[in-house]
C-alpha positions in Angstrom: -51.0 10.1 -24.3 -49.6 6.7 -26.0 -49.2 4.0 -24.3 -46.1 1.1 -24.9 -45.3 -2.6 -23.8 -41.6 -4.0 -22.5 -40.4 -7.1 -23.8 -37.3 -8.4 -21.7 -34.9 -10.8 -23.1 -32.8 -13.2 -21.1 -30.6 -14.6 -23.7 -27.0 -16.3 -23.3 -24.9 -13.3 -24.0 -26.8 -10.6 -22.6 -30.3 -8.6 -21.4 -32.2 -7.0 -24.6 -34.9 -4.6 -23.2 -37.5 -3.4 -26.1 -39.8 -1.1 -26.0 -43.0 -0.9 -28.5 -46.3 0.7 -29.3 -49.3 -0.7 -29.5 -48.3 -1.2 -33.1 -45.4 -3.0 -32.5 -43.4 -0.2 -33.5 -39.3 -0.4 -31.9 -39.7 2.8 -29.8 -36.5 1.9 -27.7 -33.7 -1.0 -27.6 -30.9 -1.7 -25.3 -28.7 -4.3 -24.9 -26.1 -4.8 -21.7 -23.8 -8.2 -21.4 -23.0 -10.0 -18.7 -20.6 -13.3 -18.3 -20.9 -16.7 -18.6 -18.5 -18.5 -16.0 -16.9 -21.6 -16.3 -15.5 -23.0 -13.5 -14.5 -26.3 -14.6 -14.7 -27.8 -18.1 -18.1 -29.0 -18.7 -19.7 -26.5 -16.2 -21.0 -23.1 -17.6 -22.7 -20.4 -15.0 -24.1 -17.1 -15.1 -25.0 -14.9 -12.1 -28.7 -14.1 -11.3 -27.7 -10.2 -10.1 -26.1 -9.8 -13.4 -29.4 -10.0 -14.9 -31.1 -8.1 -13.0 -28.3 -5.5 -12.9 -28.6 -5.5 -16.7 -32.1 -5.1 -16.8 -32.1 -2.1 -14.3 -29.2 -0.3 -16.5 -31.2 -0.4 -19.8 -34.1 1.1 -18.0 -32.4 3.8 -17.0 -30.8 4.6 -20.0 -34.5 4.0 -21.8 -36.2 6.5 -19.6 -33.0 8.7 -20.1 -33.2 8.6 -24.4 -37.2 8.3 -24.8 -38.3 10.4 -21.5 -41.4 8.5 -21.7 -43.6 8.8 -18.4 -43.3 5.1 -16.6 -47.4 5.3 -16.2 -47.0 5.0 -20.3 -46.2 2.0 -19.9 -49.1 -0.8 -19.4 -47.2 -4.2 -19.4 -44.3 -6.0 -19.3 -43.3 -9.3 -21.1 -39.8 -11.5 -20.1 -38.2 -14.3 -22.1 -35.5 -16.6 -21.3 -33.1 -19.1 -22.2 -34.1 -22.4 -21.5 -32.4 -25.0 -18.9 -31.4 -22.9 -16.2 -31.7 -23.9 -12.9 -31.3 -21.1 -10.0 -32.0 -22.1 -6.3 -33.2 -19.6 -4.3 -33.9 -19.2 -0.5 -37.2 -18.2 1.2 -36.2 -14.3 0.3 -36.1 -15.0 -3.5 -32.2 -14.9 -3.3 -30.4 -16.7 -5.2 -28.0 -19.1 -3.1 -25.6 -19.7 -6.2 -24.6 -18.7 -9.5 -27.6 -20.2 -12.2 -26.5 -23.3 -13.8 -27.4 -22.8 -17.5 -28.1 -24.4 -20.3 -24.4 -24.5 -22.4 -23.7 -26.9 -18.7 -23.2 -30.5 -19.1 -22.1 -31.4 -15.5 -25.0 -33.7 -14.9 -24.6 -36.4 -17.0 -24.5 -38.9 -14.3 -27.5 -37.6 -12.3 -29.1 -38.3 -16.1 -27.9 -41.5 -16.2 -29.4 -42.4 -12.6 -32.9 -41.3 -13.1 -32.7 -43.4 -16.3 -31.2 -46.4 -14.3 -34.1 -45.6 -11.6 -37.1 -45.1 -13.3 -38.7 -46.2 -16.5 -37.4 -43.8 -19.3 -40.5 -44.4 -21.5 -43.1 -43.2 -18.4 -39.9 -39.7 -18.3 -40.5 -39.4 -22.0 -44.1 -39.8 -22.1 -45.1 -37.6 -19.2 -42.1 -34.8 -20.1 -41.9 -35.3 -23.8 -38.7 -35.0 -24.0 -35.4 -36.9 -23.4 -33.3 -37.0 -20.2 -30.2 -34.7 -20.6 -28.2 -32.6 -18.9 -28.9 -29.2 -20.8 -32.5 -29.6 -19.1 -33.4 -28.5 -15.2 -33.8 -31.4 -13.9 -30.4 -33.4 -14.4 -29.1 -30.2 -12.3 -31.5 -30.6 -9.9 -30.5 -33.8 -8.9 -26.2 -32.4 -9.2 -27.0 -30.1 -6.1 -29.1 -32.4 -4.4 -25.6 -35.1 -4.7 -22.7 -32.3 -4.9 -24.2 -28.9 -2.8 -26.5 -30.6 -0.3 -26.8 -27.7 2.1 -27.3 -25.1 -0.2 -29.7 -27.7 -1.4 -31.6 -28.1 1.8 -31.9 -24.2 2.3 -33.7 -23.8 -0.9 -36.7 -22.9 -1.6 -38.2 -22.7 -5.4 -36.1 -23.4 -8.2 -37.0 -20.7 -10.7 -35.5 -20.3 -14.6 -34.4 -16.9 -15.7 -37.5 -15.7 -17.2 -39.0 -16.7 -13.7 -36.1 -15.1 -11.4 -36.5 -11.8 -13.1 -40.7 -11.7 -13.1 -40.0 -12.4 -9.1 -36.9 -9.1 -8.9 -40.2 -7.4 -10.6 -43.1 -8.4 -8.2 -42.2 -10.9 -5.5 -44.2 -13.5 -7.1 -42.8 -17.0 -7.6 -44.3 -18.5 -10.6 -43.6 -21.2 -13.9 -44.2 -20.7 -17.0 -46.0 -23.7 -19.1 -43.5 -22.8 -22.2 -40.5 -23.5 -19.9 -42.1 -26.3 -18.0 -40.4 -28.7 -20.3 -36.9 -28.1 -19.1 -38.5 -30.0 -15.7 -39.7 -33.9 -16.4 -41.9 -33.9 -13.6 -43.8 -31.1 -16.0 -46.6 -33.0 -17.8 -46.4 -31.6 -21.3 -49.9 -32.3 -22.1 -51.5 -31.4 -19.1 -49.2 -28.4 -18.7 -49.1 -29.0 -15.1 -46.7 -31.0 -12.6 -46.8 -34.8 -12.2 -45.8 -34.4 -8.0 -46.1 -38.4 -8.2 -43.1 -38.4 -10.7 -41.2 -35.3 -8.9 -41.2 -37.3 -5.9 -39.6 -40.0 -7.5 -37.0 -38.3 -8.9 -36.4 -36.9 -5.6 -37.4 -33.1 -6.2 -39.8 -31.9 -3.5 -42.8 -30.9 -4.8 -42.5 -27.4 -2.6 -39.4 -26.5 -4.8 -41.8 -26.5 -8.0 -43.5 -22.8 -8.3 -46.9 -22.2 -9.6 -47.9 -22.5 -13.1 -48.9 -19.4 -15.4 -49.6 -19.6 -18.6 -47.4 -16.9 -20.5 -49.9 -13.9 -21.0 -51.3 -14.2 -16.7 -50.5 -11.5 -14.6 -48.2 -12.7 -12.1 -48.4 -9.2 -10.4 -47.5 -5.9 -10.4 -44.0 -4.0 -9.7 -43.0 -3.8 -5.9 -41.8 -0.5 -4.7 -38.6 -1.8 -4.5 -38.1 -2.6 -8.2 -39.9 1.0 -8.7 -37.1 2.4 -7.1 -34.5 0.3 -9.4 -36.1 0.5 -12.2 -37.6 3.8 -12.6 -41.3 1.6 -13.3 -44.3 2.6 -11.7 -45.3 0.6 -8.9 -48.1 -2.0 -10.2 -47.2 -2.1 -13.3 -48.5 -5.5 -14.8 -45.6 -8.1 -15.5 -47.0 -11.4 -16.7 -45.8 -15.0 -16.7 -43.8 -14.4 -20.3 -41.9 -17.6 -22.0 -39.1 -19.3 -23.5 -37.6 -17.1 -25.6 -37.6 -19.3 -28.6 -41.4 -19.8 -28.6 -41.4 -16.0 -27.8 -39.8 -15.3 -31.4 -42.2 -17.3 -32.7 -45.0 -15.6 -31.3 -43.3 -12.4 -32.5 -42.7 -13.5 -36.1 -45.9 -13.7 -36.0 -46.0 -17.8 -36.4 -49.6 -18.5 -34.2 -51.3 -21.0 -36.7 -50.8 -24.7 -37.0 -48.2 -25.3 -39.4 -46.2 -22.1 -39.2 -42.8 -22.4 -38.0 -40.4 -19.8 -37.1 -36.9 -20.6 -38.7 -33.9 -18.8 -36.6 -31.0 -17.9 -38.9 -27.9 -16.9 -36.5 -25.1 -18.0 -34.6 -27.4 -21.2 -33.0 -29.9 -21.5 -35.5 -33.1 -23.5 -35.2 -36.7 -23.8 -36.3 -40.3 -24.3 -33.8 -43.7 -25.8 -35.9 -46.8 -24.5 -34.2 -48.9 -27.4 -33.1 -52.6 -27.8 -31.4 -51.5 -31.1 -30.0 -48.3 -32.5 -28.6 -46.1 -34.3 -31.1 -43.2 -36.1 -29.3 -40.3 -37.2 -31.0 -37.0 -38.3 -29.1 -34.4 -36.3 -32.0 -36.9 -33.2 -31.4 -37.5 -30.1 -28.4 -40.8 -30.1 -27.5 -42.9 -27.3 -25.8 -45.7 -25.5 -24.5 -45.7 -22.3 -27.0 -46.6 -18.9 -25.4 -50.2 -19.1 -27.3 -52.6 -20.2 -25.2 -53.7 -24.6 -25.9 -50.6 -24.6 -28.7 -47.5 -26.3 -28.7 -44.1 -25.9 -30.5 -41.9 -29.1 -31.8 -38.1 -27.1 -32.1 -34.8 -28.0 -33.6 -31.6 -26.4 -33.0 -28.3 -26.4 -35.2 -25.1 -24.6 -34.9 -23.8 -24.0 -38.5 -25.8 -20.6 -38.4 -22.4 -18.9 -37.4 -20.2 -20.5 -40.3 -20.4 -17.2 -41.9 -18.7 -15.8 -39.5 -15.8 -18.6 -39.3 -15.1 -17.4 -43.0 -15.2 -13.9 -42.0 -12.6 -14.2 -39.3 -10.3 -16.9 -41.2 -10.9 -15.2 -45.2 -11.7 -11.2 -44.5 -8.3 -10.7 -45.0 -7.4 -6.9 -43.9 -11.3 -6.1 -44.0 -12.5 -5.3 -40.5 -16.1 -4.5 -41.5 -18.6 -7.2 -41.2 -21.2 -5.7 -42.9 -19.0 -4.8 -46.1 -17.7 -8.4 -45.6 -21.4 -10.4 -45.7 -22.3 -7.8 -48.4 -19.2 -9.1 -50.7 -19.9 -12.8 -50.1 -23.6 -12.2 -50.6 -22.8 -10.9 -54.3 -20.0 -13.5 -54.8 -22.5 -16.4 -54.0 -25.2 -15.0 -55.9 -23.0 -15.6 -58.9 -22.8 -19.7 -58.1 -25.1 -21.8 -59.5 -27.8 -23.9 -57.1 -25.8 -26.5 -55.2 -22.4 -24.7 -55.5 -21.1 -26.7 -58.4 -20.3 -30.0 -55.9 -19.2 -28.2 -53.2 -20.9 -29.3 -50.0 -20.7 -28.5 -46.5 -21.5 -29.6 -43.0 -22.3 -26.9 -40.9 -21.4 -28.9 -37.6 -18.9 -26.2 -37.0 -19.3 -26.9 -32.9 -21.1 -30.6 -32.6 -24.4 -31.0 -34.2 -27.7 -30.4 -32.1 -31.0 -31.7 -33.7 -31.8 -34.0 -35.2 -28.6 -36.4 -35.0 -27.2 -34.8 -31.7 -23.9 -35.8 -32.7 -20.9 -33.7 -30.4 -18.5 -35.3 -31.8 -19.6 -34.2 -35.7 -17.1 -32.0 -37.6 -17.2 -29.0 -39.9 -16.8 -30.7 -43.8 -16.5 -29.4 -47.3 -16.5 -31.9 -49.8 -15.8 -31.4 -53.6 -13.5 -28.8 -53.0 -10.9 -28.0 -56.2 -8.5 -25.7 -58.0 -11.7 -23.8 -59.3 -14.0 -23.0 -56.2 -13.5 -19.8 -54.6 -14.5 -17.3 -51.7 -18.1 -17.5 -53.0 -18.5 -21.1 -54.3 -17.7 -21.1 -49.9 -19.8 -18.8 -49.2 -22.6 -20.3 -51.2 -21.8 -23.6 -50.0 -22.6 -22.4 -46.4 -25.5 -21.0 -46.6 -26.7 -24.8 -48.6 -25.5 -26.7 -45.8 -27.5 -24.3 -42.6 -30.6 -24.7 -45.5 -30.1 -28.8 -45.7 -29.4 -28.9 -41.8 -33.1 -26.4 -41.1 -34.3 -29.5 -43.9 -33.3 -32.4 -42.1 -34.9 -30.9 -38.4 -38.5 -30.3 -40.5 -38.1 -34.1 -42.5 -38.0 -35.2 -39.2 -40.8 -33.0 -37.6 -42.9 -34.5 -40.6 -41.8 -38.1 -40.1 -43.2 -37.6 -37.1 -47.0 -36.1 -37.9 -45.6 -32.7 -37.9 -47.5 -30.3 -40.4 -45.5 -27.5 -42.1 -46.7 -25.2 -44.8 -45.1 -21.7 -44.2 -41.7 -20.8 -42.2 -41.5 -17.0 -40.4 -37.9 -16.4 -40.7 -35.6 -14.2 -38.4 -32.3 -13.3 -37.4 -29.3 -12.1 -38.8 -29.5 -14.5 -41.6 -32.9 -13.4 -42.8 -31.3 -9.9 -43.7 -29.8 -12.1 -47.0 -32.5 -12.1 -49.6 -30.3 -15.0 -51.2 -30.2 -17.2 -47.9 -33.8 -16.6 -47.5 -34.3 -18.1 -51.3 -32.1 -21.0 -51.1 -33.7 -21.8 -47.4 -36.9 -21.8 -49.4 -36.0 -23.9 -52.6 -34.5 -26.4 -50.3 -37.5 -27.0 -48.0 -39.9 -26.1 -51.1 -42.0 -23.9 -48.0 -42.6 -20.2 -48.5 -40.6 -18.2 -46.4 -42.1 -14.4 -45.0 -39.7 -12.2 -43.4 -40.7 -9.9 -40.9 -39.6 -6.4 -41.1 -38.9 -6.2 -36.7 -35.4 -7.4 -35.9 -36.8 -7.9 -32.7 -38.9 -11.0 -32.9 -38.4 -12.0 -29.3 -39.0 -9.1 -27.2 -42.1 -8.7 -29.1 -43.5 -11.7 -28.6 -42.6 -11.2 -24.8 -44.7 -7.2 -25.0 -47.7 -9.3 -26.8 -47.9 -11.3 -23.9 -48.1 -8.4 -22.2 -50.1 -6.7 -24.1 -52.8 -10.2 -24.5 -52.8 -10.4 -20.8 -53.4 -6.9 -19.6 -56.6 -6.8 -22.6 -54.6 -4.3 -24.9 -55.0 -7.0 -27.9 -58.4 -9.0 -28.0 -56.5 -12.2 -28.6 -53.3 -13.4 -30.3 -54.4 -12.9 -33.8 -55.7 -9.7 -33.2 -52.0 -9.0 -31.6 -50.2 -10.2 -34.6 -52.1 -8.4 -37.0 -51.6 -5.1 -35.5 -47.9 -5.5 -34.6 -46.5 -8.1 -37.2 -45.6 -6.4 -40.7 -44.0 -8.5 -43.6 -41.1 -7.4 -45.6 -41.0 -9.6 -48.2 -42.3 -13.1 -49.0 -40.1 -15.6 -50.9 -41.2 -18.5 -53.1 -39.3 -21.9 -53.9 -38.2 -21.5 -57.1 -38.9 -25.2 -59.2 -36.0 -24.5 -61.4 -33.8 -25.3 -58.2 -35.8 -27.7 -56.5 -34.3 -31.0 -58.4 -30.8 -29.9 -57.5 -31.2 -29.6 -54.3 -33.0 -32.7 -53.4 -29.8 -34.8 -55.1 -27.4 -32.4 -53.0 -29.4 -33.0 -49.5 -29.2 -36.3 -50.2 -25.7 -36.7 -50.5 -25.1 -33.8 -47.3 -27.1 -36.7 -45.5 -24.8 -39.7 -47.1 -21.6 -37.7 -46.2 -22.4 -37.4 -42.5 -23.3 -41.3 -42.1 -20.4 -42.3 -43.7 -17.9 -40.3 -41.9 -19.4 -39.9 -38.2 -17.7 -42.9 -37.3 -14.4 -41.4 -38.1 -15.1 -38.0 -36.0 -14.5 -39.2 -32.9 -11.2 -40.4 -34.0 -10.5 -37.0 -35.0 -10.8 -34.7 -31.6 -7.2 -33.4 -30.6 
């Protein structure tokens, strides 16, 4: 009888449930949405039953399709998006809607603990900067603005974390998500109680560490009757879903970095030491003593702008990327002085800019769709650049990028990425980078795989491998260079320019 792994993904939009063979083989994938709330401007929200409501519907309908026996199945991974913050009471309920990462309500609360205690001891201890798209800013927010709810709770868990306790009544932390908390010491990958006190976060609130492959426990009756899982089915710690797609792009070495092509883009460089760098994300990765420096843009989904805004009467999105494709494979290397800034909704990492703005410049009688089209995909390669210069500036190393995501599906993207950062680039042939890594976990902690390399090689299988091309190589170092001159001189004016 075979035997198959889960991977669960928590993303922003919606639960992904995936299930896989020992051979990393897609046997099943659903997908259900659920909403994002927001209340007041600033504030974004998502409810924690929706999750778990989502979760439970594509179980059903993957025992339905696959009719798979539910003792087939041997363990069960979960990812998450990082920053969200759910109070729960001594039942594991939650006592509000999660405050998520897209929330920026706690700016203030930032500012205070930056006012209150010495910024370089938050940085060194945490690793990363205080902000409010982290835990701990919102924290503090229902501490000052919900203090009753605040007083009845009991853990704070992250969605990842809420949805391994739905499965086996387990409170429990991750290390990969432990950055999203400042009182998590990133190299110790275990909590500062000294620091948590002084930010005023009772130590109580903070659950027990895992790292991302333990066993947290098995699955309650209850969830067995929700789910359709047998009861004791493994469920391990699991992870941040970014360092979850890295482990499933199969980037475990030092130096490999998975590069996200899609609506947020971003990158993660595997590490075996912490490297911190204020512009950067840092870390724990899923693998065991590693950690992952990230980077996160939002150009990824200028594509789409130009779909929406130039598709004309064409309603199909894959005829549509397949026509620019071919249009931009007919421009020459650096779009014949078109350039673009892909900072289409702010700019994340490195130059965390809100205020920066969506530019072509060099634009003229004779550029067309593709010149664009071309020009896009340049300006998401120049802005993946500018996060690894940085990395390296930094002692980053970085000799091969995994890439995944919608954009990976362009051969031509996937070149230009490549001549631009002069790295090979290997494309997996899963779609599914981050539910996989979530089922390796599984699979690692419940002994299916020997180890992490021994997972990778058995369920990671390249496509195709791209090379930089030289002939392109000069080109583009003069273009990034001026992509880099264009922002400096005109950030100044973008704040001027937001009606």
């Amino acid at each position: 009888m075979n035997t198959y792994l889960i991977g669960i993904d928590i993303g922003t939009s919606g639960c992904k449930v995936a299930l896989f063979d020992t051979e990393g083989t897609v046997v099943f994938q659903g997908t259900e949405p659920y909403q994002t709330h927001y209340p007041q401007p600033g504030y974004a929200e998502q409810n924690p039953d929706d999750w778990w409501r989502a979760v439970c519907v594509n179980f059903q309908t993957m025992f339905k399709q696959t009719g798979i026996q539910p003792s087939q199945i041997k363990g069960i991974g979960v990812d998450g998006q990082s920053g969200a913050a759910i109070a729960v009471d001594g039942q594991g309920r939650p006592l509000r809607n999660a405050i998520i990462w897209l929330d920026r309500r706690a700016v203030s609360q930032c500012e205070q603990l930056i006012q209150t205690i010495d910024q370089e001891r938050l940085f060194a201890v945490s690793g990363n900067p205080m902000a409010p798209s982290y835990v701990t800013g919102k924290i503090r927010w229902l501490q000052q603005n919900e203090t009753e709810l605040y007083k009845r709770t009991t853990q704070f868990l992250q969605c990842n974390s809420y949805i391994v306790y739905k499965l086996t009544a387990e409170y429990s932390q991750d290390v990969s998500q432990g950055n999203g908390l400042h009182a998590f010491n990133i190299e110790t990958k275990s909590w500062d109680y000294n620091l948590a006190e002084q930010m005023g976060i009772a130590p109580e609130l903070l659950p027990p560490t895992y790292d991302c492959s333990d066993i947290v426990g098995g699955v309650t009756p209850l969830a067995a009757s929700e789910t359709g899982l047998a009861v004791g089915t493994p469920v391990v710690a699991g992870g941040l879903d970014a360092a979850c797609a890295t482990l499933g792009a199969g980037a475990i070495q030092v130096g490999e970095v998975q590069e996200q092509g899609g609506q947020a883009g971003g990158m993660s460089i595997v590490m075996d030491r912490p490297i911190k760098n204020e512009k950067l994300i840092l870390s724990c990765h899923v693998v065991k003593d590693m950690w992952i420096l990230q980077g996160g843009t939002v150009g990824g989904g200028s594509l789409n702008w130009l779909r929406r805004e130039f598709a004309g009467e064409s309603k199909d999105s894959t005829h549509f990327f397949q026509q620019v494709n071919e249009e931009a494979m007919r421009i020459r290397a650096g779009s014949e002085g078109l350039v673009f800034l892909p900072y289409m909704a702010g700019e994340r990492s490195p130059i965390w800019d809100p205020e920066a703005k969506g530019v072509f410049i060099g634009l003229s009688y004779e550029k067309t769709r593709g010149h664009m089209a071309r020009a896009i995909m340049e300006g998401s390669a120049f802005a993946l650049q500018h996060n690894l210069r940085t990395a390296e500036e930094s002692g980053a190393r970085i000799h091969t990028l995994h890439s995944t995501g919608g954009a990976a599906n362009s051969a031509l993207w996937t070149q230009i990425k490549a001549d631009v950062t002069e790295k090979t680039i290997k494309v997996s042939s899963s779609d599914s980078a981050t539910t996989l890594g979530a089922a390796i976990l599984a699979g690692v902690g419940t002994g299916i795989y020997r180890n992490y390399e021994d997972a990778v090689a058995r369920t990671v299988r390249m496509n195709r491998e791209q090379i930089p091309n030289s002939d392109n190589q000069q080109m583009y170092r003069m273009v990034y260079d001026i992509y880099l001159e264009t922002y400096s001189r005109l950030k100044d004016l973008f704040p001027r320019m937001g009606w």
